[in-house]
ChimeraX commands (.cxc) that place a marker at each C-alpha (Angstrom):
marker #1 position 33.46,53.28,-40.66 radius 0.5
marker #1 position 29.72,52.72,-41.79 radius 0.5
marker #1 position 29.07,50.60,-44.22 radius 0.5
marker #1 position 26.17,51.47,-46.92 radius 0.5
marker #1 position 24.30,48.84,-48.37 radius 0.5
marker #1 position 23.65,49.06,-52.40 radius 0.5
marker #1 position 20.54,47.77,-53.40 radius 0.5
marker #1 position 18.96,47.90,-57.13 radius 0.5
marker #1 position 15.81,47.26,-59.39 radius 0.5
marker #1 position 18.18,47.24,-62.31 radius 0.5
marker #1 position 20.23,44.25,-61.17 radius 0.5
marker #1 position 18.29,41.09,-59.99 radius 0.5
marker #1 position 17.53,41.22,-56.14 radius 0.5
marker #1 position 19.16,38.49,-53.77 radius 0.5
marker #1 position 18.25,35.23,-53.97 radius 0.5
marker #1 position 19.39,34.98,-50.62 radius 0.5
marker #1 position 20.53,36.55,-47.07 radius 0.5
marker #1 position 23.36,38.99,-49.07 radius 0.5
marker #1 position 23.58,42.50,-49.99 radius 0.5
marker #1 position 23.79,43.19,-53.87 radius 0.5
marker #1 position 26.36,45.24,-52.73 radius 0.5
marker #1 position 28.30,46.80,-49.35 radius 0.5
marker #1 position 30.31,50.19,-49.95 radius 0.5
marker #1 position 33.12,50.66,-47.37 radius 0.5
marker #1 position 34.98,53.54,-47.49 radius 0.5
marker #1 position 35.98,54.20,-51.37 radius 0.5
marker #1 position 35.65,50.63,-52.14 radius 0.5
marker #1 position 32.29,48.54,-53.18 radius 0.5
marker #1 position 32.15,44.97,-52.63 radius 0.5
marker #1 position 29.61,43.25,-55.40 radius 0.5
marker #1 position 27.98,40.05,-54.55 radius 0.5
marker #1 position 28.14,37.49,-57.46 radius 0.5
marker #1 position 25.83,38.45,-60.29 radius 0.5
marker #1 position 24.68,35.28,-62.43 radius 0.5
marker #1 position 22.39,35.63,-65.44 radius 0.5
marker #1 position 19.23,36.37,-64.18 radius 0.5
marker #1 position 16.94,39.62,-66.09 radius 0.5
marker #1 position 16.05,42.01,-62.89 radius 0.5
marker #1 position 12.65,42.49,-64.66 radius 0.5
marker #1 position 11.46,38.67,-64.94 radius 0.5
marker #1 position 13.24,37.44,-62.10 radius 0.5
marker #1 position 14.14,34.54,-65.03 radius 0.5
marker #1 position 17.49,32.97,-66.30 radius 0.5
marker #1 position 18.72,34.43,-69.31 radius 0.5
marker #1 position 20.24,32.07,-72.17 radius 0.5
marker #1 position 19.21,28.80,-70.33 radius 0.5
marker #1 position 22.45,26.55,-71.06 radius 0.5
marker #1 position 24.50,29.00,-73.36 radius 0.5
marker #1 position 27.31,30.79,-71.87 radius 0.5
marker #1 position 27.04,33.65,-74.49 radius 0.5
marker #1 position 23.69,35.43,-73.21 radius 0.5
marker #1 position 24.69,34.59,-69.60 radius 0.5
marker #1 position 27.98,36.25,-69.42 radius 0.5
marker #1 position 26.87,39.49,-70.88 radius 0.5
marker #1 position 23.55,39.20,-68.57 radius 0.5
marker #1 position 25.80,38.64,-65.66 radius 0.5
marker #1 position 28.21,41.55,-66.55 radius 0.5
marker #1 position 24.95,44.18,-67.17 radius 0.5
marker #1 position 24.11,42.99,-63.67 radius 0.5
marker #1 position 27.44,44.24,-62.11 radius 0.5
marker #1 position 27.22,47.45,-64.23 radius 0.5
marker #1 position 23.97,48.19,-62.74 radius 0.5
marker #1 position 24.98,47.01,-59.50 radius 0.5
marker #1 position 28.28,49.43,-59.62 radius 0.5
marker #1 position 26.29,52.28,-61.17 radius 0.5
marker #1 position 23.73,52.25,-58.15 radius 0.5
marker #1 position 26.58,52.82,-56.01 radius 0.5
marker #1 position 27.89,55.36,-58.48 radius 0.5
marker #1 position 31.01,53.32,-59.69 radius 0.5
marker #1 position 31.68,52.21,-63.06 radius 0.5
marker #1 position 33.61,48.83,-64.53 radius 0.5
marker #1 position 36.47,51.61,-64.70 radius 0.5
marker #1 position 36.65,51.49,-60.90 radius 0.5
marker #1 position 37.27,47.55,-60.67 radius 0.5
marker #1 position 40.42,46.32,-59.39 radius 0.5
marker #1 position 39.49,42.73,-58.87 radius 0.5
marker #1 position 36.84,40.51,-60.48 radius 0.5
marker #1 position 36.44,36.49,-59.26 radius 0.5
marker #1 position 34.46,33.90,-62.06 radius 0.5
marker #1 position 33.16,31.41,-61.23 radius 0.5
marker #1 position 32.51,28.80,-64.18 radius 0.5
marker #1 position 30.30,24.90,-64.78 radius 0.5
marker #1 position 32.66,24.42,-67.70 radius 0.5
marker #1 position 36.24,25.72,-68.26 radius 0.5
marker #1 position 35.62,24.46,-71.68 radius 0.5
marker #1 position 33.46,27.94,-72.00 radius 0.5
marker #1 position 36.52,29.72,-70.69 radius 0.5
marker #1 position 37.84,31.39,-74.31 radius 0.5
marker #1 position 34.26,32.67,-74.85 radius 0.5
marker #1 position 33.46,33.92,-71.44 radius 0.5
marker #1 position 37.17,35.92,-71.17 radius 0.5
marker #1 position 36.38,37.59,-75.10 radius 0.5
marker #1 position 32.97,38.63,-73.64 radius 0.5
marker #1 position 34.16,39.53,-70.23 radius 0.5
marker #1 position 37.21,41.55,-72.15 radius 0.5
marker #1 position 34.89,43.71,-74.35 radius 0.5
marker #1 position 33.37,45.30,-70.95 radius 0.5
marker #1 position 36.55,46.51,-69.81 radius 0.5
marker #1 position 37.97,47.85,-73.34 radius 0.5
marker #1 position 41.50,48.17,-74.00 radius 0.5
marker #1 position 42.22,48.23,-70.29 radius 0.5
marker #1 position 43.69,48.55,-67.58 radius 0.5
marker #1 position 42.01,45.14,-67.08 radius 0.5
marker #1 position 41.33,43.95,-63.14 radius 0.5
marker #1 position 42.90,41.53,-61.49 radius 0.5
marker #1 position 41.18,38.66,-61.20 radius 0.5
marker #1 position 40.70,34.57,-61.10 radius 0.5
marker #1 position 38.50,31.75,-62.76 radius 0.5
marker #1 position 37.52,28.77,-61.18 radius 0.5
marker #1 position 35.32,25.92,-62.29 radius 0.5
marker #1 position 32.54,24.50,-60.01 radius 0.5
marker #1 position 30.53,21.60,-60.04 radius 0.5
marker #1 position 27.52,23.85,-59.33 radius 0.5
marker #1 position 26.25,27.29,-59.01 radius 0.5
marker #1 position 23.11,29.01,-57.98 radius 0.5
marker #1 position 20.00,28.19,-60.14 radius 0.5
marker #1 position 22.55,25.71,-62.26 radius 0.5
marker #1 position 23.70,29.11,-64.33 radius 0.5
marker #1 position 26.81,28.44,-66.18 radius 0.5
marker #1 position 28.67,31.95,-64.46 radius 0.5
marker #1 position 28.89,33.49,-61.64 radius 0.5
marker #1 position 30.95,36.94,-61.67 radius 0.5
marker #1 position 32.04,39.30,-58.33 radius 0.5
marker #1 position 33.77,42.21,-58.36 radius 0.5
marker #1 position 36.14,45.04,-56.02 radius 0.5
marker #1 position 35.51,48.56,-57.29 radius 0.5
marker #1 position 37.73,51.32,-55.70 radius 0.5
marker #1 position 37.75,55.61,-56.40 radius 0.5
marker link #1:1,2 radius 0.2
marker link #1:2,3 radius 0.2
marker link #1:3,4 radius 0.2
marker link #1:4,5 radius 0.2
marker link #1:5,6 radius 0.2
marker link #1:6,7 radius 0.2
marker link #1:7,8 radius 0.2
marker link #1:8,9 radius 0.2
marker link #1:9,10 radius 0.2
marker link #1:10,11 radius 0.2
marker link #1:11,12 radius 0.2
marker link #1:12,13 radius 0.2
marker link #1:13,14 radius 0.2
marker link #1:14,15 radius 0.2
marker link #1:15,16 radius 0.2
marker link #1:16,17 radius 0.2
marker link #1:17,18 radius 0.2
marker link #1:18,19 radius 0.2
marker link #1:19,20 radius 0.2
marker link #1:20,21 radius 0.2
marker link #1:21,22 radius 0.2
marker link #1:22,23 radius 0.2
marker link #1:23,24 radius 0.2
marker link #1:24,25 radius 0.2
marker link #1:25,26 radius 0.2
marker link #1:26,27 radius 0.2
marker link #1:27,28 radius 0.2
marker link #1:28,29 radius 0.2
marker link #1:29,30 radius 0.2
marker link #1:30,31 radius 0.2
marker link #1:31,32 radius 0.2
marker link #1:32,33 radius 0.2
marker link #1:33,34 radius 0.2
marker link #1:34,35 radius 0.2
marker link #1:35,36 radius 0.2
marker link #1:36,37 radius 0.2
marker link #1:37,38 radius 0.2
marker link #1:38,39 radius 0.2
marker link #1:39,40 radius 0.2
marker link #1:40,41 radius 0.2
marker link #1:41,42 radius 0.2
marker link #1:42,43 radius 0.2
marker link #1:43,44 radius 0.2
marker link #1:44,45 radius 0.2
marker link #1:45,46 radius 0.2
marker link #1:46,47 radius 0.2
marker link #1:47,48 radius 0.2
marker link #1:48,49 radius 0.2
marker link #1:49,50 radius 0.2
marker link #1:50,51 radius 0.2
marker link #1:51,52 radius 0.2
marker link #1:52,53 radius 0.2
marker link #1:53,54 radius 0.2
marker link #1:54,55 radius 0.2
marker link #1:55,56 radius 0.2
marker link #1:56,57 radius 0.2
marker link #1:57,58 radius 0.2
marker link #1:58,59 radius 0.2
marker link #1:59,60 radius 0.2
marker link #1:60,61 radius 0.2
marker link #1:61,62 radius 0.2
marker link #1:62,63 radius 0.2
marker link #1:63,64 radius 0.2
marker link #1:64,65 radius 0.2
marker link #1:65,66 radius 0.2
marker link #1:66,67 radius 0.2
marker link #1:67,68 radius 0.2
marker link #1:68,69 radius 0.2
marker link #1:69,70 radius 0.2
marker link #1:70,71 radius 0.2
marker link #1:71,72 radius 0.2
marker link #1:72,73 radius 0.2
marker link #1:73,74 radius 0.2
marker link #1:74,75 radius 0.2
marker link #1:75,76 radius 0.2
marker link #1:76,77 radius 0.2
marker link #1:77,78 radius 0.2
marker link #1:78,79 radius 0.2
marker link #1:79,80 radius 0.2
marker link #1:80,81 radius 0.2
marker link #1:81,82 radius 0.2
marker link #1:82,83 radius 0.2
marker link #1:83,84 radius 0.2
marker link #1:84,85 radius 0.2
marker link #1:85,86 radius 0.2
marker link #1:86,87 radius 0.2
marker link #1:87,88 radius 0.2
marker link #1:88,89 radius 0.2
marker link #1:89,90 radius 0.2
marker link #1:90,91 radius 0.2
marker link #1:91,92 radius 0.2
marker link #1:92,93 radius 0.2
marker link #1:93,94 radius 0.2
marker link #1:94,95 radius 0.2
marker link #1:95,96 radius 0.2
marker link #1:96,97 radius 0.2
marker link #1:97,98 radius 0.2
marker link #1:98,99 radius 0.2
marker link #1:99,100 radius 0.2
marker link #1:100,101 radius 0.2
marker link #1:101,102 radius 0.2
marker link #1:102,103 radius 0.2
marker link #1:103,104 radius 0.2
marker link #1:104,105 radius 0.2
marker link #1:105,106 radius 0.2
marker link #1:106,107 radius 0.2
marker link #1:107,108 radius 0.2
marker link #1:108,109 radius 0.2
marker link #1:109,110 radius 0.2
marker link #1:110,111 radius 0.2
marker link #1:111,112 radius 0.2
marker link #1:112,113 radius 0.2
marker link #1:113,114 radius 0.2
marker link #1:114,115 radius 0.2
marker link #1:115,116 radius 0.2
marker link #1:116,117 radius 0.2
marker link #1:117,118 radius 0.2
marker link #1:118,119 radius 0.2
marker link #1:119,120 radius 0.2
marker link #1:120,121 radius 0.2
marker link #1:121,122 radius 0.2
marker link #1:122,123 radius 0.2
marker link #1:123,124 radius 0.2
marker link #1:124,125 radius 0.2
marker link #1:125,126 radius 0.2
marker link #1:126,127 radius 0.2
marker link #1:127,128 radius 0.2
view
């Protein structure tokens, strides 16, 4: 099988040796989108979990949409949180971008620290 790298100016580029994305087969693998704007390069909502969750979950929309997947086609999501204090307002937001459901599986975990001290990291599984 040949794996097909997803790359896009609509989701902010790697900070780092990763792939935005890798499609294998039906399924996508999306690297952990945090809150930067793809146009600036810069962090969105510096130190309030609000802007950066909904930045972070445009980023995997664009992300899945380059690959031609939508947040329809997720079957697993991992977050990674600073605060678990922010969890309640992180899961409403996260909840609104998936609708009524079926939701994705998925976990939370709180971190000490994540890349460019964002406040959310989010990954995803999208299958057709």
């Amino acid at each position: 099988m040949t794996n097909t790298i997803i790359q896009t100016a609509d989701a902010p580029a790697a900070i780092g040796p990763y792939s935005q994305a890798v499609q294998a087969g039906n399924t996508v693998y999306v690297s952990g989108q945090i809150a930067l704007d793809p146009a600036s390069g810069q962090l969105v909502g510096e130190g309030d979990v609000q802007p950066q969750t909904h930045q972070v979950m445009r980023n995997l929309q664009a992300v899945l949409a380059a690959a031609g997947y939508s947040l329809a086609d997720v079957v697993k999501c991992s977050i990674f949180v600073k605060d678990l204090g922010n969890f309640a307002v992180i899961n409403e937001i996260y909840g609104s971008y998936f609708g009524a459901g079926p939701y994705p599986a998925r976990e939370t975990v709180e971190v000490s620290r994540l890349p460019k001290d964002v406040l959310v990291e989010i990954s995803c599984i999208a299958v057709k």
